[in-house]
C-alpha positions, 0 to 999 in steps of 0.5 A: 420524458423520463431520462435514466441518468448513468450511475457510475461504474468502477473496476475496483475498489482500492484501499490505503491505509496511513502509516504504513512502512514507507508509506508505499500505499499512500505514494501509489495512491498519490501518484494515480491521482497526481495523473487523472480528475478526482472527485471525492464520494465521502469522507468518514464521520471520524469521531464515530471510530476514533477517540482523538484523545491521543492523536498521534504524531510523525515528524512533529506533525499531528497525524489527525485520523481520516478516511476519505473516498475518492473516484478516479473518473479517467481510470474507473476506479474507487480510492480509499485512504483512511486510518484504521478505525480504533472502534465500529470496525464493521460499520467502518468496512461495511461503508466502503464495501456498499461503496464498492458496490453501489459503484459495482466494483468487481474487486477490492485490493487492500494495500499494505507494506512490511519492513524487514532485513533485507537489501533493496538489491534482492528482488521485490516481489508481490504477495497476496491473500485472497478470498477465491480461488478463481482470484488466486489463479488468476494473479499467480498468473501475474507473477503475484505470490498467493501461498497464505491464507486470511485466517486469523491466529486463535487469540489474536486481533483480526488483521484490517485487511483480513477484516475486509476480505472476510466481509466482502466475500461475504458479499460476493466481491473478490477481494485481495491484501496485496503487499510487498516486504520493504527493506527496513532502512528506506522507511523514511525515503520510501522505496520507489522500486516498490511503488513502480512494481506495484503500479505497473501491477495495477496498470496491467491488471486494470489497462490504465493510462499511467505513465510511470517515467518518473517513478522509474526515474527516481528508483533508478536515481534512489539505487544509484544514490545508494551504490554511490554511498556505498562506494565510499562508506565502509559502513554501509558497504557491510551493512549492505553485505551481510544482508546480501548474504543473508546474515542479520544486524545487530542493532548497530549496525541496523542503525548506522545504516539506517541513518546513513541511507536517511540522511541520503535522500533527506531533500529528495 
């Protein structure tokens, strides 16, 4: 008696790539699978699309290029944590995108985050660039900003996550980069009201099974920390003033708060 054993399914593909500021697609990544059972699909060949004769460095540490595969079996979702490929670009993203569909993922996310000048105290919002527009009303209706395009500048290198888009359109998946603006000083801690806003977005969209009390804990604890601080340095105190204000550091003051707000959370 043939059986036909069930493949597995996903409801989406969800991609992180190291390095990025603050670290914030990795954390939420880490975080989903800190809560549920991981088995891992495949890890990349990284000499097909790394040099590795300038292998860089973050923190003393040697920050080796990688990309590995995962699936969330209690969620239903793949996870993809690599580096940026230095070369065989398409071969690279042509991997996931099959992955994504032999498990016959609907959607693609691509993860990314920027640092600017702004306070952590403005509101965090979440933006996206799309490849439909079916897909765009329907994260408008979320709250998610989707007023840019994935159309690349003449002259100037594609962008990965335009990359992936573009290439999964093509094969008839939705896909999305999905990013925040991150405050510039809180590179080295991280923003935990970041990553709370960007998991409560994946819980809703996907209706997971994820309990966000302790990241809600440590946004409120970061924020209080830095009102604290605040409260008895005058440095940071105008540091965090003028960006309340809308006005730009020069690169004293930029640095001093930096520090200070580092040093902060350096044992957390």
């Amino acid at each position: 008696m043939n059986m036909e054993v069930k493949k597995l399914q996903a409801k989406c593909l969800i991609i992180a790539w190291q390095g990025e500021f603050g670290l914030l697609s990795e954390r939420v990544l880490a975080e989903m699978e800190k809560q549920d059972t991981i088995s891992v699909v495949f890890e990349l060949e990284i000499e097909k699309y790394f040099s590795l004769s300038g292998i860089a460095v973050r923190e003393d540490l040697a920050n080796f290029p990688a990309g590995t595969l995962k699936y969330l079996s209690g969620r239903q979702l793949l996870i993809f944590k690599g580096s940026i490929p230095e070369f065989n670009q398409y071969d690279y993203i042509s991997k996931l995108i099959k992955a994504a569909a032999d498990y016959q993922a609907n959607e693609i996310i691509c993860l990314g985050s920027v640092g600017a000048m702004i306070s952590h105290t403005a509101p965090h919002r979440l933006m996206a660039v799309v490849n439909s527009d079916i897909h765009k009303y329907s994260l408008e209706n979320a709250g998610v900003e989707c007023n840019m395009n994935f159309d690349t500048p003449p002259n100037q290198k594609v962008d990965i996550n335009s990359f992936v888009i573009w290439q999964a359109g093509k094969c008839g998946i939705n896909a999305m980069s999905l990013w925040q603006v991150l405050p510039f000083y809180l590179q080295t801690s991280g923003d935990a009201a970041a990553e709370l806003l960007l998991l409560e977005f994946l819980r809703d969209r996907f209706e997971l099974e994820i309990d966000l009390d302790e990241i809600s804990q440590r946004a409120q604890y970061q924020s209080d920390q830095i009102q604290n601080l605040r409260q008895t340095n005058a440095q940071v105190e105008n540091g965090l003033s003028m960006l309340e204000g809308g006005l730009s550091l020069d690169s004293v003051v930029r640095n001093q708060l930096s520090d200070q707000i580092s040093r902060l959370f350096d044992n957390c």
